[in-house]
N, C-alpha and C positions, 0 to 999 in steps of 0.2 A: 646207514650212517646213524651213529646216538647221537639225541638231542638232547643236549647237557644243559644245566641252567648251573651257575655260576654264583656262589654265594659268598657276600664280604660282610665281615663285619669288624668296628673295632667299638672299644669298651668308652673312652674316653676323648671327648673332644670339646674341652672347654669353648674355645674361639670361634670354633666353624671352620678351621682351616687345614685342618688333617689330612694327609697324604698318602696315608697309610694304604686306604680301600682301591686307590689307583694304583699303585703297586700290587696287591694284591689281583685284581683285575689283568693287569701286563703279562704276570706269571702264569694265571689261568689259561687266558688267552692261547698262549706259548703252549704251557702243556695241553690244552685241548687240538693245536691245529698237530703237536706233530700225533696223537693219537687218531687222527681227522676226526672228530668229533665238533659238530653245529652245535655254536653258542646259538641257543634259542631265548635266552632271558639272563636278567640279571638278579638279582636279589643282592640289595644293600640295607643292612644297619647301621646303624650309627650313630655314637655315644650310647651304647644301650651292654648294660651285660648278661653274660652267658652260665654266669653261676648265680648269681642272686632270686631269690626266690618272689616271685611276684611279679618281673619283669616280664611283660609282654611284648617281643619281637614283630613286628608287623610281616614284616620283611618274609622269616622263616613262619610263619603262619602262610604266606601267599605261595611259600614255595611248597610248602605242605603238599596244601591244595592243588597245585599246577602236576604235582606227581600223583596224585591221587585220580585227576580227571587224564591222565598221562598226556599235558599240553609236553612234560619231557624224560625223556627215559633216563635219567639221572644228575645226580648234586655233585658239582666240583668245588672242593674249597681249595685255599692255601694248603695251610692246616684244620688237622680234627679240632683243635680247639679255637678256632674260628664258628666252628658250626654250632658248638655246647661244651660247656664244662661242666655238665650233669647227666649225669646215666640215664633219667627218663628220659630226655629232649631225645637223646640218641636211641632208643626203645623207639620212642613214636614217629618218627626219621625212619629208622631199619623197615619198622612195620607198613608203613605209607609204601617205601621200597621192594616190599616183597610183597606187599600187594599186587602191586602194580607191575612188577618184574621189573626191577629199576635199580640204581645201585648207585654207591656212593662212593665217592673217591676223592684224593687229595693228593699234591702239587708234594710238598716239602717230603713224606713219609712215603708216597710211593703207594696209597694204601688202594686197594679195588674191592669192595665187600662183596663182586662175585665170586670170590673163592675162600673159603674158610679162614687161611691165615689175615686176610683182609681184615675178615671181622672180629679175628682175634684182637689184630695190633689195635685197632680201630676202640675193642670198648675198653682196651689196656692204657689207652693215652686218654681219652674221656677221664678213666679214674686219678690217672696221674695227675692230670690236667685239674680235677676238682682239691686235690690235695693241693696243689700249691696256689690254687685260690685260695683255700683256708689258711696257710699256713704264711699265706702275702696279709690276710684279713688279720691276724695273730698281730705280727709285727708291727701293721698300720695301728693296732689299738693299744699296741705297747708303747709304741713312738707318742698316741695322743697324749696315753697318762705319762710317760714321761717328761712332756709337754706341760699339761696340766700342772702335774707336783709344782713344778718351777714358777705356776703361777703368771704360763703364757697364756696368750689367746687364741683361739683356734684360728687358721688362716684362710685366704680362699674365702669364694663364693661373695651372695651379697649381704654387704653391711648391716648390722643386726639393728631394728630401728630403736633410735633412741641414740645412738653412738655414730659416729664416726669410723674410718676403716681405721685408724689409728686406735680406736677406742678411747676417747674425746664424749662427751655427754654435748649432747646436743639438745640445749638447753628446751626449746619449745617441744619437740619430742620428748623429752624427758618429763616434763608437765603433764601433757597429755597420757604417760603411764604410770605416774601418779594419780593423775584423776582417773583412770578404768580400773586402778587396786581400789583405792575407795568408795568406789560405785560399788564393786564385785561384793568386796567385805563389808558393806552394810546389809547386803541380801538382794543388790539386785542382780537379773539375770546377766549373762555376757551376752545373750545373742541380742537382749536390748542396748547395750552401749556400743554393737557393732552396727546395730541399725543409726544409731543417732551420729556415731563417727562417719558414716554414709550419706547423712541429710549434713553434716558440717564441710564435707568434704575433703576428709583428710584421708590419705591414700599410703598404701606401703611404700620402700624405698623402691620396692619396683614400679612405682605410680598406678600401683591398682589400688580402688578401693577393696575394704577391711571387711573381713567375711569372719563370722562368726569361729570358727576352727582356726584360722589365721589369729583371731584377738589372740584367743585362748592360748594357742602355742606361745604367742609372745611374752603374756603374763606368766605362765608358766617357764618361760625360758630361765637357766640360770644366770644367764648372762647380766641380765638386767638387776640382778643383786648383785653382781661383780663377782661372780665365781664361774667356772666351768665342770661342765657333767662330760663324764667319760665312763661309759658301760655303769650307770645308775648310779657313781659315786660322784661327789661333788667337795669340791678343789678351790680354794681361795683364789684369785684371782689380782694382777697388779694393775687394774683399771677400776676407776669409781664407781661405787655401785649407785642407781637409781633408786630401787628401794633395798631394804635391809632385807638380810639372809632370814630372818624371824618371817617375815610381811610373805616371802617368798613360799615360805614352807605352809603357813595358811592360803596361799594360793592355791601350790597345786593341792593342797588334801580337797579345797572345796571343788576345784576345777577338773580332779581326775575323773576319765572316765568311767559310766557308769554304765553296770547295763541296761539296755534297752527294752522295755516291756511290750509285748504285743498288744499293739492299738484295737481297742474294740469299739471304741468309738469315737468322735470326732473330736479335734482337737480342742482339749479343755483351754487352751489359751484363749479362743475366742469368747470364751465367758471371762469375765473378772474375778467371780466365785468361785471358777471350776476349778479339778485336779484335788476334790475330795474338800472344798472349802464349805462351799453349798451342801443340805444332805437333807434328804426326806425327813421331814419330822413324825413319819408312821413309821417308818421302817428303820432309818437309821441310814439307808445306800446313798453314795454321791449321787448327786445331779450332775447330769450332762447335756452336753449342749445337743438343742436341736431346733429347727427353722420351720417356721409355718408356710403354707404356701405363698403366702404375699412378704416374705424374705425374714419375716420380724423372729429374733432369734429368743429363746426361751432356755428354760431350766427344765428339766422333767427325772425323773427317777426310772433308774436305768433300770430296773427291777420288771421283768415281762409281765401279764396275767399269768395265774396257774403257780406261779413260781409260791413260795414258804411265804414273802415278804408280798408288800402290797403294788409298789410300781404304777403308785396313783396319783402323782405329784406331778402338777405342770404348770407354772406361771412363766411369763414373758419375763425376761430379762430384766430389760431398762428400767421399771419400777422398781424391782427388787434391788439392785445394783444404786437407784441414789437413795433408799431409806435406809440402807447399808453405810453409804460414803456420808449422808448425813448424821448418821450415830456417830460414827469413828471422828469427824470433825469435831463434835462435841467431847468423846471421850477425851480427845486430846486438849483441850482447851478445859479443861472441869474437873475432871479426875483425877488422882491423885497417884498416879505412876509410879512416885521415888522407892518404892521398898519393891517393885516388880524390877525397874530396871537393873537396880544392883550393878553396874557397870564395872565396876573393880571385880564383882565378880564373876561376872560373866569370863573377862579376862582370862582370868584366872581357870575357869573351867576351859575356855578355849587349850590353852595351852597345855592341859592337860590331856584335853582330845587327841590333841597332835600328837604328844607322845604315844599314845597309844597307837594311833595310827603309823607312826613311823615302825613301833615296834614291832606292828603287824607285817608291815609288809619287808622288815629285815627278814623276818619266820619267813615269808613266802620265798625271797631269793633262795635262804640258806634250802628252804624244803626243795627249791628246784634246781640247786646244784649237785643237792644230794642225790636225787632220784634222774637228773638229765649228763651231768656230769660225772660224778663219783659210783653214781650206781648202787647207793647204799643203802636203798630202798625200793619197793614195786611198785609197780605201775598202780596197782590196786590202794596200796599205802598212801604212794601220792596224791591220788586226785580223793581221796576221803580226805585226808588233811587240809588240801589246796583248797575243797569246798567249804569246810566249816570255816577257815580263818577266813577267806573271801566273804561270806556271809558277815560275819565281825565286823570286816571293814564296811562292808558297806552300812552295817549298825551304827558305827561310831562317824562315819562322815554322815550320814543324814542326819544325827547330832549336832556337829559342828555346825551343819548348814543353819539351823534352827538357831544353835546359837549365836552363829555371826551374826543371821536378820536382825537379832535384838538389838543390834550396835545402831538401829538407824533412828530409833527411839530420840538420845538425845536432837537432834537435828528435828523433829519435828514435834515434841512435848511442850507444849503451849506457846505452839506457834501456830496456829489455826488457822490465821486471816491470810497466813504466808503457804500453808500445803492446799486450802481454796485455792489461792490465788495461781497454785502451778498446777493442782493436780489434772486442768484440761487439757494442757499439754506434754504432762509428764509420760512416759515412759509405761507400759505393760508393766515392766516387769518392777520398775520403782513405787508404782500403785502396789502390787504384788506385796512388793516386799513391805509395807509402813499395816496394809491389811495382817498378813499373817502374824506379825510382831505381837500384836496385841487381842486378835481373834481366833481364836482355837479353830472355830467353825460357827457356821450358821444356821439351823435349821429351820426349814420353809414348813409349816406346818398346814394340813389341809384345811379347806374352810366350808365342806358341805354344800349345801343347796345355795346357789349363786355364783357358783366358784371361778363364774367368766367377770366377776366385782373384784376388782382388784383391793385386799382391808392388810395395811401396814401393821397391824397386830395381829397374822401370822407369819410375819417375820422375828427369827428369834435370835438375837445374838448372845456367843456366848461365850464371854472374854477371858483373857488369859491371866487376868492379875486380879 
């Protein structure tokens, strides 16, 4: 007698209350007893789909498995596109099955892949099956921009914060995402305003607290400017907006991602200087953070022996860090700022950024419709183009970033008694940001025979205006 293990799945099930998979189950059931085949297990998914890339099945992972160690000599679904609507899933499926001597069969089609027509029909309705996934995904994106044009709002799911499901502004929310655009576009970090939205305790509309990728999606959303995005285009919207279409578009260029650099050494956040602010006054290398054996964290120069450069540079932190915040106190109280700030025109250069920016990444869609869609160019064509305008971009948003920091100037230019008076408990990334506005960098310069003598004149600052 074959030991069949029984596979359901369906794609969608908002409520929890779908019926679908017990129906399916009854029919199995049915056709395995008159075949006399031993239900030996079940395998249920649910809400999860079978064309979407990236979806991981638990369900058909365990059935994988259970045919691989042959807990059963083969998979009964309903139907084939119960099991997959992609041509690998059903490769590594057949494969697991002919391993093992095992075989797959289904209910509606009649189909048995122990005999050739089986696996004929079998990988003919996988492909069918994957076309009208696409061509359902087609329609669904036609129906949003449809939608969109007209200046609806997308429906379903949960309420975007800030709004109401009605799309209503929801006045203290709405506060609140005004106050994290203006943190963000003065220069400080997002993953600082997610920590601090964590210690005030304010939580999504799902009552979770705020995680860093969550802010960020949110400030980034269009919604919150009162428009909607459908396939990278964005669409006026018949709801208020929170901040303006302009505020929005400086968001995401500062907030798009970025790529990520391989870590070599320990995270420069826990210095104040680090991330190339600090830098050898022999050589010129950042300083990076590193800890003594009694915990006390230090600056030292990343530079090995033997290396071109020197790699001789190591003071403890905390000295260097307040003859630093005590300069910067002073510059700002004493100095004379008004022709570095330029504030109009800073502006002004922003907005200029952006255009660039946006104009870049128009080139990218059109380059990758051309070369994924239309075909009008090669692979080789592609990614040499896709690389240099990418590089670009990343050029002119590390621009921007520099330039929005400057914006935090007004807010603390001779107000000294007042950035004291918060900076103990201000924020990483708000220290961060009022530092790099006005300091290029620092360099720690060595000081010879004594060098365990801590002398505040080989600290060097070296300002931006």
């Amino acid at each position: 007698m074959n030991r069949i293990g029984i596979y359901l799945r369906i794609s969608d099930d908002r409520d929890g209350n779908q019926t679908a998979t017990q129906r399916q189950e009854e029919d199995c059931r049915r056709y395995a007893a008159g075949k006399d085949w031993e239900v030996a297990d079940v395998f249920e998914d649910v809400d999860l789909s079978a064309y979407k890339r990236g979806v991981k099945r638990p369900e058909f992972e365990r059935m994988l498995a259970a045919i691989r160690h042959k807990e059963i000599d083969g998979v009964l679904a309903w139907k084939v596109d119960r099991l997959t609507r992609r041509q690998r899933d059903l490769v590594r499926l057949d494969e697991e099955c002919e391993d093992a001597k095992g075989f797959i069969a289904t209910v509606v089609e009649g189909i048995d892949t122990r005999n050739p027509t089986g696996r004929f029909v079998a990988e003919l309705l996988v492909s069918q099956a994957r076309m009208e996934s696409e061509n359902s995904s087609i329609r669904v994106k036609r129906a949003h921009e449809e939608q969109a044009k007209k200046g609806s709002p997308s429906v379903g799911g949960k309420r975007p914060f800030g709004y109401t499901n009605r799309r209503e502004i929801i006045p203290e929310e709405a506060e609140l995402i005004r106050e994290a655009t203006d943190r963000v576009l003065v220069g400080e970090g997002i993953r600082g305003v997610a920590y601090d939205w964590e210690r005030r305790g304010i939580k999504t509309p799902n009552g979770r607290l705020w995680q860093q990728g969550w802010l960020s999606r949110l400030l980034c959303a269009a919604v919150i400017s009162g428009q909607r995005e459908v396939t990278g285009q964005l669409y006026p919207g018949k709801w208020p907006a929170i901040i303006t279409p302009e505020t929005s578009d400086r968001l995401r260029a500062l907030l798009a991602p970025k790529p990520r650099p391989v870590a070599r050494h320990r995270d420069p956040r826990k210095l104040l200087l680090g991330g190339g602010l600090a830098r050898c006054g022999r050589c010129g290398g950042a300083l990076v953070s590193s800890s003594r054996q009694d915990g006390q964290r230090r600056y030292v120069c990343a530079k090995q022996p033997g290396s071109p450069k020197c790699g001789g540079v190591v003071r403890l932190a905390l000295p260097v860090e307040e003859v630093v915040t005590q300069a910067l106190f002073l510059a700002l109280d004493s100095v004379d700022l008004t022709n570095y700030m330029k504030i109009s025109g800073t502006v002004s250069a922003v907005d200029g950024l952006l255009d660039l920016i946006r104009e870049d990444e128009q080139v990218l869609e059109q380059l990758s419709r051309d070369h994924y869609l239309d075909r009008v160019i090669g692979r080789a064509e592609f990614f040499a183009a896709r690389d240099a305008i990418q590089t670009r971009l990343e050029a002119t948003r590390s621009q921007l970033a520099q330039r929005s920091g400057k914006e935090i100037l007004p807010q603390v230019v001779g107000a000294r008694r007042e950035v004291q008076r918060r900076w103990e408990g201000a924020t990483f990334e708000w220290k961060r940001a009022v530092l790099t506005a006005i300091i290029d960098h620092i360099n720690i310069m060595p000081v010879g025979k004594g060098g365990h003598v801590f002398r505040p004149e080989s600290i060097e600052l070296v300002w931006k205006f």
